[in-house]
C-alpha positions as CSV (number, residue, x, y, z in Angstrom):
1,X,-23.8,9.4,32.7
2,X,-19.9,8.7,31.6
3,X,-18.7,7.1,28.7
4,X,-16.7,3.8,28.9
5,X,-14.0,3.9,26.1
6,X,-14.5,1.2,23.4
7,X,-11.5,-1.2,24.5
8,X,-11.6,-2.5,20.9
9,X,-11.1,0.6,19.1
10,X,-8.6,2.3,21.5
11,X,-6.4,-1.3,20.6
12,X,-7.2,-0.6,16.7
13,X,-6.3,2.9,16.9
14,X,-2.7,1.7,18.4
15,X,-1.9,-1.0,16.0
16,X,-0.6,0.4,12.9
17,X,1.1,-0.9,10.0
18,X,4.7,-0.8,9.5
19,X,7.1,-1.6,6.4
20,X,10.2,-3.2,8.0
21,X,13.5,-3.6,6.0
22,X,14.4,-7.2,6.5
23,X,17.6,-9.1,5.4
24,X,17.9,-9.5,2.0
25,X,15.3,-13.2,1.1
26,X,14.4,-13.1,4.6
27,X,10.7,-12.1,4.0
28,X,9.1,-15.7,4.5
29,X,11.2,-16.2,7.4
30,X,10.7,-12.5,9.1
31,X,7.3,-13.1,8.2
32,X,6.7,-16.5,9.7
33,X,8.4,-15.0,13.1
34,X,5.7,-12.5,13.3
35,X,2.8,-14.6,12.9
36,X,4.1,-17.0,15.7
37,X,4.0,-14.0,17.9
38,X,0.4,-13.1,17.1
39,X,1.1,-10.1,14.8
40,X,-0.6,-8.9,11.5
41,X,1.8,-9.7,8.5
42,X,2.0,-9.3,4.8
43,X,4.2,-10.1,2.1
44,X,2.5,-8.8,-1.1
45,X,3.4,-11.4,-4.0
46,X,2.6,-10.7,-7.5
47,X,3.3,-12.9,-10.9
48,X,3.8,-16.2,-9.5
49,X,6.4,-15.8,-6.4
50,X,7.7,-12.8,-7.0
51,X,8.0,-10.2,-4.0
52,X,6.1,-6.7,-4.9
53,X,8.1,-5.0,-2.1
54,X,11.4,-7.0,-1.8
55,X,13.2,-6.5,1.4
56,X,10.1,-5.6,3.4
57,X,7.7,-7.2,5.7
58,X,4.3,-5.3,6.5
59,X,3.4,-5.9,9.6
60,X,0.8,-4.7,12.0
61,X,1.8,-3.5,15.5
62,X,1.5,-0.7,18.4
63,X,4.5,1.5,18.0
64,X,5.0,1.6,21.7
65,X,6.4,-2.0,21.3
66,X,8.4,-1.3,18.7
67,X,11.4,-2.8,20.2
68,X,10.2,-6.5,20.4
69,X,9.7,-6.5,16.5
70,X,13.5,-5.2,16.0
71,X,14.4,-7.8,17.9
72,X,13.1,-10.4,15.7
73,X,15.7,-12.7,13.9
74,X,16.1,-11.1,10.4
75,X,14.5,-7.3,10.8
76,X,16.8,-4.6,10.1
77,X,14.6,-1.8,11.0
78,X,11.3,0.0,10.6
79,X,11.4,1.8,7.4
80,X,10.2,5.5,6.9
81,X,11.8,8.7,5.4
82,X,14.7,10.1,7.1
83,X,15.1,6.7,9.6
84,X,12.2,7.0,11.2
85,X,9.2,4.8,11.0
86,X,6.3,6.1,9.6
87,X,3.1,4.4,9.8
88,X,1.1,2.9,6.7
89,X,-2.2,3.9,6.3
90,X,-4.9,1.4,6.2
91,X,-6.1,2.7,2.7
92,X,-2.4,2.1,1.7
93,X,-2.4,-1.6,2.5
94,X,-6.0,-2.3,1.4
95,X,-5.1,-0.8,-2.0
96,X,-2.6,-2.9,-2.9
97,X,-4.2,-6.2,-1.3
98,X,-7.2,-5.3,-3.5
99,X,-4.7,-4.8,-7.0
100,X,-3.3,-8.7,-5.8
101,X,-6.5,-10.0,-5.1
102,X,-7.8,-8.6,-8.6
103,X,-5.4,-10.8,-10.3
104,X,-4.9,-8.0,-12.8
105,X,-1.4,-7.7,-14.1
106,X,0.2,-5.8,-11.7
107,X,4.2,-5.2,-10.6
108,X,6.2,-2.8,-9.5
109,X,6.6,1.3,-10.0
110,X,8.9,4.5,-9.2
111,X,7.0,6.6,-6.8
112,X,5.6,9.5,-7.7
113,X,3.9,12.9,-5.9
114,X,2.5,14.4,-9.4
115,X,-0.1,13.4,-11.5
116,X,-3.8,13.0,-11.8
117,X,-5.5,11.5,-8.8
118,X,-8.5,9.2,-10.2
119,X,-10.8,6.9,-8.7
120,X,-11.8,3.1,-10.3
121,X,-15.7,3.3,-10.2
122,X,-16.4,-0.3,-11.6
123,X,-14.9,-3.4,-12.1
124,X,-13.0,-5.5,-9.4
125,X,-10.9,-2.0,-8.5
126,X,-13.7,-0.2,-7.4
127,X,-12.9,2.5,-4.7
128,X,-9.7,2.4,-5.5
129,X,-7.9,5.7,-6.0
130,X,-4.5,6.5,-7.2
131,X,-2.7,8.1,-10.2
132,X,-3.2,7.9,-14.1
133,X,-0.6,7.5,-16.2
134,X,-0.6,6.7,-19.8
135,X,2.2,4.1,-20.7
136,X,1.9,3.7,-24.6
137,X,-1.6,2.8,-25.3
138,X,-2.5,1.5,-22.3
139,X,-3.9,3.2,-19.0
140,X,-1.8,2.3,-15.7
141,X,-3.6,3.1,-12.0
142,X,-0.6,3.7,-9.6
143,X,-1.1,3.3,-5.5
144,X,2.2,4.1,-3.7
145,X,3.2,3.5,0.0
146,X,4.3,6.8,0.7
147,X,6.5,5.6,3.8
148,X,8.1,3.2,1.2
149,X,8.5,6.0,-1.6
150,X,7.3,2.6,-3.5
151,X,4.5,2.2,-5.7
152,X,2.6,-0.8,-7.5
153,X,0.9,-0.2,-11.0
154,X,-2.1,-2.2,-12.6
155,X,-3.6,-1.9,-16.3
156,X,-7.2,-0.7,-16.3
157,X,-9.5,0.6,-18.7
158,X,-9.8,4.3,-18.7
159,X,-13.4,3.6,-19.0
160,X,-13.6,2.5,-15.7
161,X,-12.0,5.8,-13.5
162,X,-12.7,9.3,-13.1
163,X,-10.9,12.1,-11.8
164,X,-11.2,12.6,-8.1
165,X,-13.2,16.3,-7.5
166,X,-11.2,18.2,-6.1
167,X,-7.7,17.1,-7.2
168,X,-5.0,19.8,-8.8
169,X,-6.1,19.1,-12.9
170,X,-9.3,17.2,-12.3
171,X,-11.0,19.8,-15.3
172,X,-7.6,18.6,-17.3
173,X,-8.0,15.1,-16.9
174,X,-11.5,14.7,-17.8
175,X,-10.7,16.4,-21.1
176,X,-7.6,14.5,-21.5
177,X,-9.5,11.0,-20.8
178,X,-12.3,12.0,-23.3
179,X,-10.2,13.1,-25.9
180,X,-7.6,9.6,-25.6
């Protein structure tokens, strides 16, 4: 007996998310567009009304139509390293939806390839993994968007994370969370 692909996650597989570089305070508007035309947006906001990635729209789409979301009014282009579009990952996206919808203090980061990956095992941040850093006294979780070379930060408790097994340091950083 054959298999019969799963339409519905052949479609998923396709549709990926994209950061596109949009005029400068054309998010709402860029955003809007894409909505109207049935796609997956998102324009993270953080503090109020302020933009957590400004000059890009997230958006959701199968990279074989690329060209119909270039052609909407306000897109510049699809952003990646090097000019060409790199897709998002899901976890990317769900990280930082889960930060916003924490309503933790949260805002914007440099990006960054080193440090200690950890993972938030309680609170409203569970499952989240990202990077420690120690700002001062406090304990900041970064999650980056790789494609971006952007990252968002949020204060936790270093209570509440672990280091991820595995992970280049993850002897160092137990030692260095016990002894803080």
């Amino acid at each position: 007996m054959s298999s019969i692909p799963n339409q519905s996650t052949d479609m998923t597989r396709r549709f990926q998310w994209f950061a596109l570089a949009v005029k400068p305070g054309g998010e709402k508007l860029v955003a809007q567009s894409l909505c109207s035309r049935g796609l997956e947006e998102y324009v993270p906001i953080y503090s109020g009304r302020r933009r957590l990635f400004p000059g890009f729209v997230f958006c959701r789409f199968d990279n074989r139509n690329r060209q119909a979301v270039l052609e909407i009014p306000g897109v510049l282009s699809i952003a990646g390293p090097c000019e060409s579009a790199s897709p998002i990952s899901d976890a990317e996206i769900a990280g930082i939806k889960m930060i916003l919808a924490a309503q933790l203090p949260a805002k914007p980061w440099a990006f960054s390839w080193v440090g200690q990956r950890v993972c938030i095992w309680r609170g409203p941040l569970a499952g989240l993994e990202g990077i420690l850093v120690r700002k001062h006294d406090t304990f900041q979780g970064v999650v980056g968007v790789e494609a971006l070379e952007r990252s968002v930060t949020v204060e936790i408790n270093r209570e509440m994370v672990c280091a991820v097994e595995g992970a280049p340091h993850a002897q160092m950083a137990r030692l260095f969370m016990t002894a803080a």
